[in-house]
GUTORNU-343553 format. One record per residue: residue number from 1; residue in one letter; z, x, y of N, C-alpha, C, O in turn. Coordinates in nm, 3 decimals. Each point is the difference from the previous one (the first is absolute). Layout:
! residues N
NUM_A_Z_X_Y_Z_X_Y_Z_X_Y_Z_X_Y
...
//
This chain:
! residues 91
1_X_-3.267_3.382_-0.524_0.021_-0.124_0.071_-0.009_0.029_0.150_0.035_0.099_0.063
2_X_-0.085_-0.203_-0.029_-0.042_0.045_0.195_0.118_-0.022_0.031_0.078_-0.051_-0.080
3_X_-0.031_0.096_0.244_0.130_-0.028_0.030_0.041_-0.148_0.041_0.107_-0.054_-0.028
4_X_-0.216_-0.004_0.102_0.052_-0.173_0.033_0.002_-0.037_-0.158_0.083_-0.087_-0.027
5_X_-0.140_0.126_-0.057_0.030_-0.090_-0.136_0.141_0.042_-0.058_0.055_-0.074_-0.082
6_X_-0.001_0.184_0.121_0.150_0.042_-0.064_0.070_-0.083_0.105_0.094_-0.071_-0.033
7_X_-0.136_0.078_0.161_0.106_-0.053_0.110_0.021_-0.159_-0.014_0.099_-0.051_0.053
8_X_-0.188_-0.028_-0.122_-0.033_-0.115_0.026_0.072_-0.001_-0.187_0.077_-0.095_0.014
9_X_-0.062_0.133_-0.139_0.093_0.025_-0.059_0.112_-0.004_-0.003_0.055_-0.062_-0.091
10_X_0.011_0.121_0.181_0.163_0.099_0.038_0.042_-0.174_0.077_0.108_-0.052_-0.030
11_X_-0.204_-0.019_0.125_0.049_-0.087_0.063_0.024_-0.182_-0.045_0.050_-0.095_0.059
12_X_-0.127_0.118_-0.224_-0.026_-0.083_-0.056_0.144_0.007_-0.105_0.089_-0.081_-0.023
13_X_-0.105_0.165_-0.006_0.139_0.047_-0.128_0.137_-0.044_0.139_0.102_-0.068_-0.012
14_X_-0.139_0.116_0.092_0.154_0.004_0.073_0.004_-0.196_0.040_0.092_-0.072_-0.039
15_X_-0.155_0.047_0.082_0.001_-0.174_0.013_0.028_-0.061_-0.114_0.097_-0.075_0.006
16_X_-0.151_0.084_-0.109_0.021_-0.023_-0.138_0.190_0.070_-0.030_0.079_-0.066_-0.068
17_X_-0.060_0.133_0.099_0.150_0.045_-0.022_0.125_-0.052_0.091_0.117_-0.024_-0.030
18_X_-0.189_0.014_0.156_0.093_-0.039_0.103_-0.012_-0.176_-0.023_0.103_-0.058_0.034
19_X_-0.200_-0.020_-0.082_0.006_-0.140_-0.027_0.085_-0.032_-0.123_0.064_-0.105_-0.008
20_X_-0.065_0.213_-0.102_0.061_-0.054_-0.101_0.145_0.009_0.026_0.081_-0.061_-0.070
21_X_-0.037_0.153_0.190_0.147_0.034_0.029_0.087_-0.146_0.060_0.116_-0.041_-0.010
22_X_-0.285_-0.026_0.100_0.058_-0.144_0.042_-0.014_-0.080_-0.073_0.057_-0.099_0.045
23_X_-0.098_0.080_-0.134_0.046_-0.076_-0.143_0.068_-0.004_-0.071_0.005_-0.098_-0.075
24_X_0.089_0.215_0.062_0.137_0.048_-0.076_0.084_-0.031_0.074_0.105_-0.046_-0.045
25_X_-0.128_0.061_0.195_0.127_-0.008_0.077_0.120_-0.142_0.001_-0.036_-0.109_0.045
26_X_0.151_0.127_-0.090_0.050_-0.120_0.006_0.015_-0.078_0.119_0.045_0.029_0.111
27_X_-0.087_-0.124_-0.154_0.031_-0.128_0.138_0.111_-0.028_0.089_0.114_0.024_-0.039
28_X_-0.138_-0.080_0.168_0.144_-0.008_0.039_0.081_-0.051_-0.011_-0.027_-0.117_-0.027
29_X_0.181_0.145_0.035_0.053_-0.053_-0.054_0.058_-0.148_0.073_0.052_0.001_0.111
30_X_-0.066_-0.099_-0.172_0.054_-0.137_0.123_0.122_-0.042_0.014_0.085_0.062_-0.064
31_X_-0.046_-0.168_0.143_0.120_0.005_0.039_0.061_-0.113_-0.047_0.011_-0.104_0.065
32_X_0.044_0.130_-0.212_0.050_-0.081_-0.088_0.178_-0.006_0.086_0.043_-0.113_0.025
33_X_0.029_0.211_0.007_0.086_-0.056_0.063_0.004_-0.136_0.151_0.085_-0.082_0.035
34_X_-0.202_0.112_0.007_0.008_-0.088_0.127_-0.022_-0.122_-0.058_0.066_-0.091_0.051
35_X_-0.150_0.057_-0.152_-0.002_-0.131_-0.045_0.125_0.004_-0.060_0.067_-0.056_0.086
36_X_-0.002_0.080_-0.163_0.128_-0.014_-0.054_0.061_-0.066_0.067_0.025_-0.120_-0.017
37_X_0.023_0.219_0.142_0.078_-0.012_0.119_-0.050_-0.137_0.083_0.072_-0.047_0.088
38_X_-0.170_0.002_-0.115_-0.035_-0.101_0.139_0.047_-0.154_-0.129_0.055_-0.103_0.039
39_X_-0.088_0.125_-0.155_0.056_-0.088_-0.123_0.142_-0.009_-0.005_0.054_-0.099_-0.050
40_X_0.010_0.190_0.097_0.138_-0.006_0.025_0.080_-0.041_0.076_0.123_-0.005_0.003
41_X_-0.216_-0.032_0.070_-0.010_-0.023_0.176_0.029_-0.160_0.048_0.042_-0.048_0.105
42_X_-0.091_-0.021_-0.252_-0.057_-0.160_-0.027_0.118_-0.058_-0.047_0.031_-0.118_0.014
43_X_0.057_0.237_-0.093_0.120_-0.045_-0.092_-0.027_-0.029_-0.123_0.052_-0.093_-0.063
44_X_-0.135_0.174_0.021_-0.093_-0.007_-0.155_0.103_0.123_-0.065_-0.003_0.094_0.080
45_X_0.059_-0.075_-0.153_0.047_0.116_-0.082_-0.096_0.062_-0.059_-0.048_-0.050_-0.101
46_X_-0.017_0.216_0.169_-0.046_0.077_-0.083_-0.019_0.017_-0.159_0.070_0.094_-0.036
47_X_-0.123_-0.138_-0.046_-0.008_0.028_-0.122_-0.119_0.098_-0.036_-0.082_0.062_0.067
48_X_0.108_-0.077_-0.200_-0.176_0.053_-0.063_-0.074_-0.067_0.005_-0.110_0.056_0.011
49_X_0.104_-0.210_-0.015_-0.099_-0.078_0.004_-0.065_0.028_0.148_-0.119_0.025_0.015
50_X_0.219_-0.031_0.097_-0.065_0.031_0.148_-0.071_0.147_-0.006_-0.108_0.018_0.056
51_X_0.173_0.081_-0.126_-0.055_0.126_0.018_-0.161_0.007_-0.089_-0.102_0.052_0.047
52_X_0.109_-0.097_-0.138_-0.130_-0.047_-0.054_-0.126_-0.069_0.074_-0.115_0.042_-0.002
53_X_0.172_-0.179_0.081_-0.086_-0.046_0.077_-0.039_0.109_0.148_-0.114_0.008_0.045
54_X_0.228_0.065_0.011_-0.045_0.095_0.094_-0.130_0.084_-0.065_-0.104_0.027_0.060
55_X_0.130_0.000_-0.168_-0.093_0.132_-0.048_-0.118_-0.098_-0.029_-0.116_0.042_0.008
56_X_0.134_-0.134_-0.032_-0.155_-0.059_0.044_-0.103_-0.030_0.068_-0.111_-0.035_-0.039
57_X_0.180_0.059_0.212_0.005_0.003_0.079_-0.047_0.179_0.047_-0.071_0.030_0.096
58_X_0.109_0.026_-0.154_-0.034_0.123_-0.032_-0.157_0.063_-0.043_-0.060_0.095_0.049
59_X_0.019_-0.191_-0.164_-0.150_-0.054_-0.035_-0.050_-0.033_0.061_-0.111_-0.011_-0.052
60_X_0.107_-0.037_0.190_-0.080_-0.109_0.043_0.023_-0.115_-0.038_-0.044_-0.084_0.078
61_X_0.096_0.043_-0.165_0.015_-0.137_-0.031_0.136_-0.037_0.079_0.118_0.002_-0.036
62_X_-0.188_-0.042_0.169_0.103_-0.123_0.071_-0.021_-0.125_-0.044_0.106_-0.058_0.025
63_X_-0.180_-0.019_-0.076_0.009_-0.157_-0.007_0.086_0.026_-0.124_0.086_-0.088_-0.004
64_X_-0.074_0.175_-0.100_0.091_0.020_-0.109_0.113_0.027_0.038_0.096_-0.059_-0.051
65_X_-0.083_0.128_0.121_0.162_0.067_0.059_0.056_-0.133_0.064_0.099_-0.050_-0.053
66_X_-0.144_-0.001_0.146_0.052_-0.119_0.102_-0.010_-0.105_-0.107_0.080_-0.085_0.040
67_X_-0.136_0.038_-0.162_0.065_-0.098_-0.057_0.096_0.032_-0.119_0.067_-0.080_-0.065
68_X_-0.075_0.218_0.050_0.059_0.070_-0.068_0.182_-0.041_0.065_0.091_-0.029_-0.078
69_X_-0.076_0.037_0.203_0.145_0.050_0.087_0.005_-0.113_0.061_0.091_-0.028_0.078
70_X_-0.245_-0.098_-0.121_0.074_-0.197_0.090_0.085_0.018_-0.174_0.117_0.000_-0.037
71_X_-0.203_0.009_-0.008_0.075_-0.027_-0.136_0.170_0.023_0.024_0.095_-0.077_-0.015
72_X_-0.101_0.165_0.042_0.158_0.068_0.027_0.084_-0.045_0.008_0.103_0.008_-0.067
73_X_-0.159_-0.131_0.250_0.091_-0.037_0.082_-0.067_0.028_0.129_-0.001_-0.085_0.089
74_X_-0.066_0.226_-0.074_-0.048_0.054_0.138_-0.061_-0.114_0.061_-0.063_-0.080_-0.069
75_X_0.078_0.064_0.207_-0.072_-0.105_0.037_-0.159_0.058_0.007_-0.040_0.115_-0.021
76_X_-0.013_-0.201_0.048_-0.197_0.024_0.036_-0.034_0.136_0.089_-0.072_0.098_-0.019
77_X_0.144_-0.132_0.105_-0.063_0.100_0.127_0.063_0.135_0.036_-0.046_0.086_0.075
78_X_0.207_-0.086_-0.168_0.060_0.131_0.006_-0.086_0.072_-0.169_-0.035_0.116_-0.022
79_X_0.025_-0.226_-0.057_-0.079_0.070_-0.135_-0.119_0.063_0.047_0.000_0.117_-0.037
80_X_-0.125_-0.153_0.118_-0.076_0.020_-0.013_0.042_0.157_0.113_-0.088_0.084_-0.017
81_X_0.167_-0.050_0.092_-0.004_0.075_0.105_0.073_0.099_-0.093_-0.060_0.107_0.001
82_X_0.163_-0.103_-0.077_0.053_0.072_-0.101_-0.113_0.073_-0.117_0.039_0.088_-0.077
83_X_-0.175_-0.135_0.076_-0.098_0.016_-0.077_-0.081_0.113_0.064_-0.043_0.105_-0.048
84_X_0.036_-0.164_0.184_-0.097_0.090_0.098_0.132_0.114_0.009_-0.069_0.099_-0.021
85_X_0.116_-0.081_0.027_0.110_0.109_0.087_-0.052_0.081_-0.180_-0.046_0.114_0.006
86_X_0.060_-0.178_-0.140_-0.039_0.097_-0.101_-0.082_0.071_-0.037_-0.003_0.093_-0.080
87_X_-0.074_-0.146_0.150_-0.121_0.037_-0.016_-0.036_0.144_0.100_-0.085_0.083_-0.030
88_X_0.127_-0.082_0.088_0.006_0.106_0.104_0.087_0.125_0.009_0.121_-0.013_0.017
89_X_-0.177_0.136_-0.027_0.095_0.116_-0.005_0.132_-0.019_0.131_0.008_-0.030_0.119
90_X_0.053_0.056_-0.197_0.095_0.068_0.172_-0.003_0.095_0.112_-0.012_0.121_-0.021
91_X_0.024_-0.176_0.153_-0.042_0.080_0.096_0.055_0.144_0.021_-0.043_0.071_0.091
//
């Protein structure tokens, strides 16, 4: 084997290894307490049902989470900001 064909090999296997490592890697983790906390904030009592809708919020699914937590009680604009704050790792 010529050497650019081993080198061009060695660099193909290693991309191929180092990509599958970012595919395994677990995601970050979001900030299911700050939505909690900002739901708590409204005078909503923490439950599972709220902790459920946070983690949906967690998904990406804010229009689910925020009618998930009006459902609640949360008002509109602290639900939907309680959604975004889940969605987002902690700083």
């Amino acid at each position: 084997m010529r050497p650019s064909a081993h080198v061009a090999g060695v660099l193909t296997g290693l991309t191929l290894v180092l990509g599958g490592a970012v595919l395994v890697a677990p995601a970050a983790r979001a900030d299911i307490p700050a939505c909690t906390n900002m739901v708590r904030q409204t005078g909503v009592e923490v439950t599972d049902a709220v902790n459920a809708a946070c983690t949906r919020g967690v998904h990406a699914d804010l229009r689910g989470c925020a009618d998930a937590l009006g459902a609640l009680g949360v008002p509109g604009g602290a639900a939907t900001g309680a959604c975004r704050l889940a969605a987002n790792p902690p700083l």
